[in-house]
C-alpha positions as CSV (number, residue, x, y, z in Angstrom):
1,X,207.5,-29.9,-1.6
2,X,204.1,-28.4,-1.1
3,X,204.4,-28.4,2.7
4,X,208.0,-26.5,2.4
5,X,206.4,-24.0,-0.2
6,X,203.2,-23.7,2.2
7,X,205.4,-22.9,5.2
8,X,207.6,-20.6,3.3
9,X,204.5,-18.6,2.6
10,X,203.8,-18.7,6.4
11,X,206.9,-17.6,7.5
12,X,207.3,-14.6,5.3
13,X,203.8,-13.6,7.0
14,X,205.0,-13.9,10.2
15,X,208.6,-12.6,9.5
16,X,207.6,-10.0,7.5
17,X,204.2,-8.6,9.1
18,X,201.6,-7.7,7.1
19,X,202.7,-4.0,6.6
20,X,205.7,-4.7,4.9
21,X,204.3,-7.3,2.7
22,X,203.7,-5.6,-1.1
23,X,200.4,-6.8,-2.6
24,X,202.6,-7.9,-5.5
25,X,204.2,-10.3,-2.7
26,X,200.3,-11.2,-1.7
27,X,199.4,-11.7,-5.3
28,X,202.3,-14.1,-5.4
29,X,201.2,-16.1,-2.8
30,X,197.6,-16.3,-3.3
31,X,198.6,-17.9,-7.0
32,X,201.2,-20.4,-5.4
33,X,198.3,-21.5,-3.1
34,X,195.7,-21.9,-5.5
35,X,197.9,-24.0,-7.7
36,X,198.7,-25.8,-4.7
37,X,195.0,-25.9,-4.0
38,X,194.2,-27.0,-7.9
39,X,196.8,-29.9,-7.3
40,X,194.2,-31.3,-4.8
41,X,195.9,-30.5,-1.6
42,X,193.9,-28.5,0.8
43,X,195.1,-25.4,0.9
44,X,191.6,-22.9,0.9
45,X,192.5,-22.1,4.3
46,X,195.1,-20.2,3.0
47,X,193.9,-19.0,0.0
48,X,190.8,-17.5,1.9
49,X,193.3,-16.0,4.7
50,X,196.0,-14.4,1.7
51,X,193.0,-12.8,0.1
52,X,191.4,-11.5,3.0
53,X,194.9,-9.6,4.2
54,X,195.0,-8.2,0.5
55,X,191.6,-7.1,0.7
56,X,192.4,-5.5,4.0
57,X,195.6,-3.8,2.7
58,X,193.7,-2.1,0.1
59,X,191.3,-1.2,2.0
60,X,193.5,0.5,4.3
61,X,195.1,2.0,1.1
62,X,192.2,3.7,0.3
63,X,191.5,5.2,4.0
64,X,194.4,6.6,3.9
65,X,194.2,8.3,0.6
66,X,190.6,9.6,2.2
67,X,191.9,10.8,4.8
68,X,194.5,12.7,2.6
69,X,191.7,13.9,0.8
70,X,189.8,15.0,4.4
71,X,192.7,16.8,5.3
72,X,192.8,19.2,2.4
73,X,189.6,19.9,2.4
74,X,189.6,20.8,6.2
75,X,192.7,23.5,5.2
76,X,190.7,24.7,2.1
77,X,188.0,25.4,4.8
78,X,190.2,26.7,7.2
79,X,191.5,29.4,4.4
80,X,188.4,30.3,2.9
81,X,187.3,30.6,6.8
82,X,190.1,33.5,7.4
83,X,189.3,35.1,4.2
């Protein structure tokens, strides 16, 4: 039962890829592997790996709300520039 649910997890990963994946979905995950994990079963691999693709999707969140951010400010300077 654990190895099906661990290779479920898996295979969403790969048939998914890790732009479509919500971080709801992640959060998911990560909790089915750590009670895996807390069950004794060696799972940290996983864990470790689920948290560092969340981690990287919010990070990537954020850039892209920077560069949002950059981009106004470079037509705010462009206007105030032509004034």
């Amino acid at each position: 039962m654990f190895l099906r649910t661990l290779c479920g997890i898996i295979l969403e990963l790969q048939d998914k890829g890790l732009d479509k994946i919500t971080e709801d979905e992640l959060r998911n995950m990560i909790g089915v592997a750590n009670e895996i994990k807390n069950m004794k079963v060696n799972t940290e691999w996983l864990f470790l790996r689920l948290e560092e693709i969340l981690e990287a999707r919010q990070i990537l969140g954020q850039s892209g709300i920077l560069k949002e951010e950059k981009d106004n400010n470079r037509k705010v300077i462009e206007t105030a520039k032509r004034e």
